[in-house]
N, C-alpha and C positions, 0 to 999 in steps of 0.2 A: 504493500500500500504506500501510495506519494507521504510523506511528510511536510508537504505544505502544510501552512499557517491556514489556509484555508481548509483541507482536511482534519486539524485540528480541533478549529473551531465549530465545525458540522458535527463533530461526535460529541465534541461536549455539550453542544445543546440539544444532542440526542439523549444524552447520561439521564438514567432516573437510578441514583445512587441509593441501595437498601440500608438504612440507617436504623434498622429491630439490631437488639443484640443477640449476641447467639451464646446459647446456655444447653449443656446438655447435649451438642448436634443439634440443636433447632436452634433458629431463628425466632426471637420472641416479644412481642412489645413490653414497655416497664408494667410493671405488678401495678404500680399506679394509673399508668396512659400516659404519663408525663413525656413530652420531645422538647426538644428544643430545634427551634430554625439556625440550618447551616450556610453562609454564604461565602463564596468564594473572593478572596482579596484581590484577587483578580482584576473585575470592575465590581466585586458587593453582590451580584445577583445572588438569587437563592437558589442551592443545591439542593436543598431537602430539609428533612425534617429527623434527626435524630432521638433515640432513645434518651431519656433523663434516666441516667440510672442513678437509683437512691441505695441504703443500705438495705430493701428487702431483696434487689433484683443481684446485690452484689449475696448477701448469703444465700440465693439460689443458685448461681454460681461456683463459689466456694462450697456450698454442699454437694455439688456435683464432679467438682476437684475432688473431694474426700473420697466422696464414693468412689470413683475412678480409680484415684491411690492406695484403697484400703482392699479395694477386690483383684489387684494385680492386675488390670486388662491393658495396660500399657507397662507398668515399672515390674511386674511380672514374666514379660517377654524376654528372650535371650534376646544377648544388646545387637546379634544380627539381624536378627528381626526387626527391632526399632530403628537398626541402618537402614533396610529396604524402604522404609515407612517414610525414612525423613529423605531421601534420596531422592523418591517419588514425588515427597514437597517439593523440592526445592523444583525439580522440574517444571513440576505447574506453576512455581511460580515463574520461571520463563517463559511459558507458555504462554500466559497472561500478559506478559510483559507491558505491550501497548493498554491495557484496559488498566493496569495498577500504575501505568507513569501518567497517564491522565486523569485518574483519580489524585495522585500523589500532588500533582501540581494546580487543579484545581481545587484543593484542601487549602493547602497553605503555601500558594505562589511562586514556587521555583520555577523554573524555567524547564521546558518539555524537553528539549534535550540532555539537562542535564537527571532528570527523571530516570531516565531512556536508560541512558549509558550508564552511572554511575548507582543511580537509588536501585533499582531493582536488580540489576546483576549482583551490584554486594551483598544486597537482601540473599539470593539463591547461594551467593558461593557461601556467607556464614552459615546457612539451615544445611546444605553438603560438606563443607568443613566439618562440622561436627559429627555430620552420620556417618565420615570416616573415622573420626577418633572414636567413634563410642569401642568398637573394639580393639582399638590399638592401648587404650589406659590398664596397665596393669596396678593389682592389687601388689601389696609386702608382707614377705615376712622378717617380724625384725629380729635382731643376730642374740637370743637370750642362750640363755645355758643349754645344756646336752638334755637336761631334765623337762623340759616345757618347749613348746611350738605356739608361737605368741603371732594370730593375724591382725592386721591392718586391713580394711575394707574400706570401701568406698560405699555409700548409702543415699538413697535420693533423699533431701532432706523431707518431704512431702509436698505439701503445698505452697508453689509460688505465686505470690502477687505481683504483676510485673508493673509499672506504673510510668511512662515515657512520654518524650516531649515531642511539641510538633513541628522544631526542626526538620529532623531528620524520622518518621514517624516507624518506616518502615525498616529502616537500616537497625533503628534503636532498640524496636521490638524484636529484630534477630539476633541481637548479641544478650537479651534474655532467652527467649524462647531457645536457641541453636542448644547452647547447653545444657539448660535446664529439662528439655524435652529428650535431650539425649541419657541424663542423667538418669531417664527414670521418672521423673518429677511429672506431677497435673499443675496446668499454670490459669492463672485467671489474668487477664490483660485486662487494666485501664488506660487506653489510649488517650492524648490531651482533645479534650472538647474541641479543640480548633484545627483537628485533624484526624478525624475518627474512620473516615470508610477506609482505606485501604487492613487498618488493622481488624476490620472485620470482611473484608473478602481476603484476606490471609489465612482466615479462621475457617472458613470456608472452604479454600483449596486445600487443608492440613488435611479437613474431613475426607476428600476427595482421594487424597492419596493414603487412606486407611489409618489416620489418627482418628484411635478410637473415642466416640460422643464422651462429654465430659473431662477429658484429659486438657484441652485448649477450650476456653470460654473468653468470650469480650463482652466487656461492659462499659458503655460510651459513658459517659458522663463528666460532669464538673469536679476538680478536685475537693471543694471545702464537701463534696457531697457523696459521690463515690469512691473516689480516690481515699477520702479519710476511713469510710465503710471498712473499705480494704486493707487500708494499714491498723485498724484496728481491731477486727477479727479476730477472734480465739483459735480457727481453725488455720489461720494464715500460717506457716512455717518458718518463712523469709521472706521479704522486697526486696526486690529490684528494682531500682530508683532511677532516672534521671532525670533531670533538670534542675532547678533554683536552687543555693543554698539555700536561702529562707526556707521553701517547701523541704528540704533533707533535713532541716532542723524539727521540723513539724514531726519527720517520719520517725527517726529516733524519740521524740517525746511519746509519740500515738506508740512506738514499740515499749515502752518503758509502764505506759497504761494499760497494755492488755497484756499478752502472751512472755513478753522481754521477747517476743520474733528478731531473725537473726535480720540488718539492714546493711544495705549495700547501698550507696550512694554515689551517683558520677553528676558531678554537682559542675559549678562555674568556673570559669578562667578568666584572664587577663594575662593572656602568653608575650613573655616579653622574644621579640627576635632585635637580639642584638648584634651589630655591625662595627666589625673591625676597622680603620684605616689601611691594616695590609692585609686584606683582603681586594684582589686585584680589577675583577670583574664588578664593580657596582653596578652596570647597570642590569647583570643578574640578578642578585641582592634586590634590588629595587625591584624589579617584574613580577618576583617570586611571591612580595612580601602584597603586592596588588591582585596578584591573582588569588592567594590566600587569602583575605582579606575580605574583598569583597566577591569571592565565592559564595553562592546561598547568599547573598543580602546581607553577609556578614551575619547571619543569623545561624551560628558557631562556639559551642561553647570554648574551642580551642583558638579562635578566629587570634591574628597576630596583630593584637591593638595597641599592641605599646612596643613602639617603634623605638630603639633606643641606638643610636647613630652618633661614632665618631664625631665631635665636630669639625675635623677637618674636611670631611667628606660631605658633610649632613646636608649642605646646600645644592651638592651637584643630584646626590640624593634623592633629596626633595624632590627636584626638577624633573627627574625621570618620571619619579610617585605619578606627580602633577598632571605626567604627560601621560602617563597607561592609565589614569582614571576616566578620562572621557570613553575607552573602550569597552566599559561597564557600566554604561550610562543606562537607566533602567528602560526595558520595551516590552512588549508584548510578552507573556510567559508563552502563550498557545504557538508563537513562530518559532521557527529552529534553530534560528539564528542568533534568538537573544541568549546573553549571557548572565544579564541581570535581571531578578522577575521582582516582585512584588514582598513588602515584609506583609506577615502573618495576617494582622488586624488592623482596626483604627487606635487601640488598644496603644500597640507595638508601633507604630506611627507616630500616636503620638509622647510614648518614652524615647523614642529616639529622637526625636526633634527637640525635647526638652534636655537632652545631654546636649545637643548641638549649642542649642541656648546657655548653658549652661558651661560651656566651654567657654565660649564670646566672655560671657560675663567674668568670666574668671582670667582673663587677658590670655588665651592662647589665641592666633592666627588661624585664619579658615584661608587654608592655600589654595583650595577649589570644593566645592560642591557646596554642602549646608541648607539646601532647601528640598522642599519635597517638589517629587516632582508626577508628571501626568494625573493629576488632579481631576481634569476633567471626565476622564477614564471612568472613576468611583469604585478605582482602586487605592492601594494604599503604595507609593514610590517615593524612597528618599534617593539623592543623589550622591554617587559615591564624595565622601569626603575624606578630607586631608585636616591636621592640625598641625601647625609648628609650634614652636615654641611653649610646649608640653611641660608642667614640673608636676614630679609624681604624685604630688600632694591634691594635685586638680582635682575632681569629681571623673572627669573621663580619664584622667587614669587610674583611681579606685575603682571602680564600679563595672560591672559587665554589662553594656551598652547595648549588646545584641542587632546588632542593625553596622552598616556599611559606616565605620566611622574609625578614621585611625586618628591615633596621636604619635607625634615625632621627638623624641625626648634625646637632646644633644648631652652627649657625656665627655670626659678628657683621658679617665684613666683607664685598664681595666678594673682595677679594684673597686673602682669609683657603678663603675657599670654592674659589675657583679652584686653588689649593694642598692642598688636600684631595681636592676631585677626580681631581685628577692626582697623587696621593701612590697609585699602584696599578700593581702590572705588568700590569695589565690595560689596553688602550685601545679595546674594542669600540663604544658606542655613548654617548650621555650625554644630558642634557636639560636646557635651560636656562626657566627661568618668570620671565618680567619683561615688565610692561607698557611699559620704559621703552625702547625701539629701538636708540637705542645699547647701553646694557646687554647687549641680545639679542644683539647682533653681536661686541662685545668679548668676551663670556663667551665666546660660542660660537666665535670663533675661538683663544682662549687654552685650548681645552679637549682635549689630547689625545686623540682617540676615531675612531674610522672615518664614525660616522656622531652627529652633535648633531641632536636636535629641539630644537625654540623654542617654549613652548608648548601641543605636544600631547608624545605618546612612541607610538612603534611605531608610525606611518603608514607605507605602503609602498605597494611598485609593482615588478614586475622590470624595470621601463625604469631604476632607481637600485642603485649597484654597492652591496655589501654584504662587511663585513670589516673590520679591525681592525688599529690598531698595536700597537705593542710587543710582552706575550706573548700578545696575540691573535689573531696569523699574519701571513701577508703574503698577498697577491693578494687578487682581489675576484672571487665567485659575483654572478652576477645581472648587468644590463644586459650591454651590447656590450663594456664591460669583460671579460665573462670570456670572451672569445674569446682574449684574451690568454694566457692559462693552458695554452690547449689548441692552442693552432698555433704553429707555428715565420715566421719570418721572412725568407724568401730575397733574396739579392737577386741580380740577372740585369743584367750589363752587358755592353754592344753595342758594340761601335767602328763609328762609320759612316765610312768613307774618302771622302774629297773622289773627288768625280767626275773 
């Protein structure tokens, strides 16, 4: 099929997106009847009509996790079986591809090609990642006396709560669901309100490809209203969390009120990518830190906001910035060509318009962009920005901005840089640029963060664990790491008697 903008746009106003949740293998409206109207930021029309799920629709849900986990019809299965199972997922969700990158981007405004290529393929390879490790994880035994035979096992913890943002809706829900599901584990997903259908035709194609009814359940809804249901549950086991500090703060208190459920949080950032003077190639540096940046609308919790730049260099720098920003100028999500689509809401519009203000006020430079833009559309477009003269004490460089907004923070030394970087209750990811090898390795380990690149920013792979210190969570989504999250640890000891 053509990928015209005009092909696009004919399917999307053919879309009647099924917004029932699904509990059990069925599809089902709330206990109550309650929906809420979903519209696309797009231009704001209305996609549909969504489920409100409260805490009755969320404990039908989680009682059909239980049941599921308690009768072995999935965590029962030898783990090649559950490979066939997720294997088959992950296919359908290629299969689908064009139907879930059109949902994906008429939810929450990304741009269709980057839908296409990037959200749904990583979707499929994390759900196949996993249905290959499930049988490659071996059990231990560990090394005790000639007398005793002492196992180590690995255990699905029971029931997960998955709870994710609508960034990245579909990508985020894989790096729960991939292990978790591999694990063994029945999960209940609360997708964010501002981006619900693909997590429920996810749910859909699982059942498709013989995930047995009640082992995956979605529950649309608002967080102060399902999402809390969820985290506070008796039956819950463990969340899985991302998004807001604020809301990861919530989730550990709601665990602390009911069960002590085990949490997992991939919370915010403010990734410093810091540039060397002998680093020889700036205007790499500079293209690298623009395409990261305002990729997704800068709506990223890793997104590389705090530019931290030699001042020898920081001007020419600048310049380049300056110059690759009008080629992210926001357009059409539905055309193929755009690289920049729409932020989330009117909501997220206008928080980031109010940091942009908010910078002004506080004397940094607006190098280019700062205002919203295609207005008339009755979508939601800010234009990429730039900020000079950045000190870290600002508001926009504390604060996770979420939206296409950089700041440029001129430094003198390294040590002077390496302390700025780490002047952030954030420690998601960061970036170091130096030709010089030691340099690379000292920054890079002097640098509070989950994850430093050297040279480039945002390479990836889910064989490499992902997550953050300080308040940007604890545990790690992605590689063999996050099997961690979601299985418990037994251990089984034997007394063998002398003969």
């Amino acid at each position: 099929m053509s990928t015209a903008a005009t092909d696009w746009r004919a399917r999307a106003a053919d879309l009647r997106p099924d917004g029932r949740a699904l509990i059990d293998g069925r599809r089902v409206a709330a206990a109550d009847g309650q929906t809420f109207d979903k519209h696309s930021p797009i231009d704001n029309r209305r996609l549909g009509s969504v489920v409100r799920g409260q805490a009755a629709d969320v404990d039908a849900a989680v009682r059909s996790a239980r049941a599921a986990f308690d009768d072995g019809r999935w965590a029962g299965r030898p783990p090649a079986a559950r490979k066939k199972v997720l294997q088959r997922f992950a296919d359908k969700i290629l299969a689908a591809k064009e139907e879930l990158a059109l949902l994906e981007t008429l939810d929450m405004g990304k741009p269709i090609q980057y839908s296409l290529s990037v959200d749904v393929p990583a979707t499929a390879r994390c759900i196949a990642w996993y249905a290959e490790a499930i049988d490659k994880v071996y059990d231990e035994i560990a090394p005790t006396g000639r007398n005793a035979l002492a196992l180590i096992t690995r255990e699905p913890v029971g029931v997960v709560g998955a709870i994710v943002p609508w960034n990245y809706p579909m990508i985020m829900a894989a790096w729960k669901l991939g292990p978790a599901l591999a694990a063994g584990n029945s999960v209940v997903l609360k997708p964010s309100e501002k981006s619900p259908y693909t997590a429920l035709r996810l749910a859909e194609l699982a059942l498709e490809a013989g995930l047995p009814p009640g082992v995956f359940n979605v529950v649309p809804g608002f967080g102060h209203e399902a999402g809390e249901a969820l985290a506070l549950h008796m039956e819950v086991d463990a969340i899985g969390f991302t998004g807001s500090t604020r809301t990861g703060r919530r989730m550990l208190e709601y665990a602390s009120r009911s069960n002590l459920k085990r949490v997992y949080n991939e919370l915010g950032g403010k990734s410093a990518f810091v540039v060397f003077d002998d680093f020889a190639d700036v205007e790499r540096a500079a293209q690298t830190v623009a395409g990261s940046m305002f990729f997704n609308q800068g709506e990223s919790c890793n997104a590389p906001s705090r530019v931290l730049v030699h001042e020898s260099i920081a001007d020419r720098f600048i310049e380049i910035v300056a110059a690759e920003a009008p080629k992210y100028r926001p357009a059409d999500p539905l055309d193929p060509a755009t690289v920049m689509g729409a932020l989330v809401d009117a909501t997220q519009l206008t928080t980031v318009m109010g940091y942009i203000d908010a910078g002004l006020s506080e004397g940094a430079h607006c190098v280019t962009g700062g205002r919203q833009a295609r207005a008339e559309t009755g979508g939601f477009y800010v234009e990429p920005t730039v900020f000079d003269g950045v000190d870290n004490r600002m508001k926009i460089a504390r604060e996770e901005i979420f939206g296409p907004v950089m700041g440029v923070i001129r430094f003198r030394t390294e040590a002077e840089a390496i302390a700025i970087a780490n002047d952030s209750p954030y420690g998601l990811q960061a970036s170091v640029w130096s030709d010089n090898v030691n340099r690379a390795h000292r920054v890079a380990r002097a640098l509070r963060a989950g994850t430093v690149h050297v040279n480039q920013y945002d390479e990836d792979d889910i064989t490499v664990p992902f997550g953050g210190y300080k308040q940007s969570g604890n545990g790690r989504d992605k590689s063999l790491h996050a099997f961690d999250k979601y299985t418990e640890l037994k251990t089984t000891w034997l007394r063998i008697d002398a003969a």
